[in-house]
N, C-alpha and C positions, 0 to 999 in steps of 0.2 A: 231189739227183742219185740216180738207183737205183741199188742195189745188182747189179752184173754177178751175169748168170748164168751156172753151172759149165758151163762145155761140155765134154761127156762124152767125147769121144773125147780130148783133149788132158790131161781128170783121170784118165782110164785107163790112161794110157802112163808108168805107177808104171817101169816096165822101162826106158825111154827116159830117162826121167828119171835114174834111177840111174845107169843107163850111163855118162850126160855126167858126172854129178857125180866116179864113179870114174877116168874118162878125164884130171879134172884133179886130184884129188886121192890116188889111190892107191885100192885093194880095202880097204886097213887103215884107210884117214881116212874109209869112209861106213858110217853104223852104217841103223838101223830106219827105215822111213819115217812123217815124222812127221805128214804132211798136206798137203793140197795149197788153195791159196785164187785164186779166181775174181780177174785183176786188168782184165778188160776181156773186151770179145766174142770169144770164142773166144781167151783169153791166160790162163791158170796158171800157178801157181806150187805147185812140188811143195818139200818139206823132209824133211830127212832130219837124224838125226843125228850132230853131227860126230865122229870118235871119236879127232883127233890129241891127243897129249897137252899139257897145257896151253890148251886150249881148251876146259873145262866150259862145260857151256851153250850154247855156238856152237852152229850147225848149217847145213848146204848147201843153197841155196836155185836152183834151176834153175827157171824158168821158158820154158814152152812155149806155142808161138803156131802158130794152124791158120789157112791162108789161106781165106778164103771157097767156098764147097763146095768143098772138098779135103778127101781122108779121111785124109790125111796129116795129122802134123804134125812141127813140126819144132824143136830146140832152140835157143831166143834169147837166154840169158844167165845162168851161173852163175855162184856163187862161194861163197864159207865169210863166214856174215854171223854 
């Protein structure tokens, strides 16, 4: 199977992505952003990391999905993995 490609408007939305992540975890629980990875046609997944205490290593994983020519996109499922 091939490997998806990064669709660029959905790995841009670094800001979007943060936002959700803060919305559920607090301004203090989301630290740097660590990277974003390609999980299907037009679907990423942004990371950031996590900064609650007691969770070294963790980090927030939000993933974002763009619906077919829409320049939009929009957030599909976060959480602290």
């Amino acid at each position: 199977m091939a490997k998806p490609k990064l669709d660029a408007v959905t790995a841009g939305a670094v800001d979007l992505a943060r936002a959700a992540a803060v919305e559920t975890g607090g301004e203090d629980a989301v630290g740097e952003h660590q990277g974003v990875v390609a999980e299907g046609d037009r679907v990423v997944t942004h990371t950031f990391q996590c900064l609650l205490t007691g969770y070294a290593d963790w980090h927030w994983a939000v993933t974002l999905v763009r619906a077919s020519r829409a320049a939009q996109r929009q957030p599909k499922d976060m959480e602290p993995a």
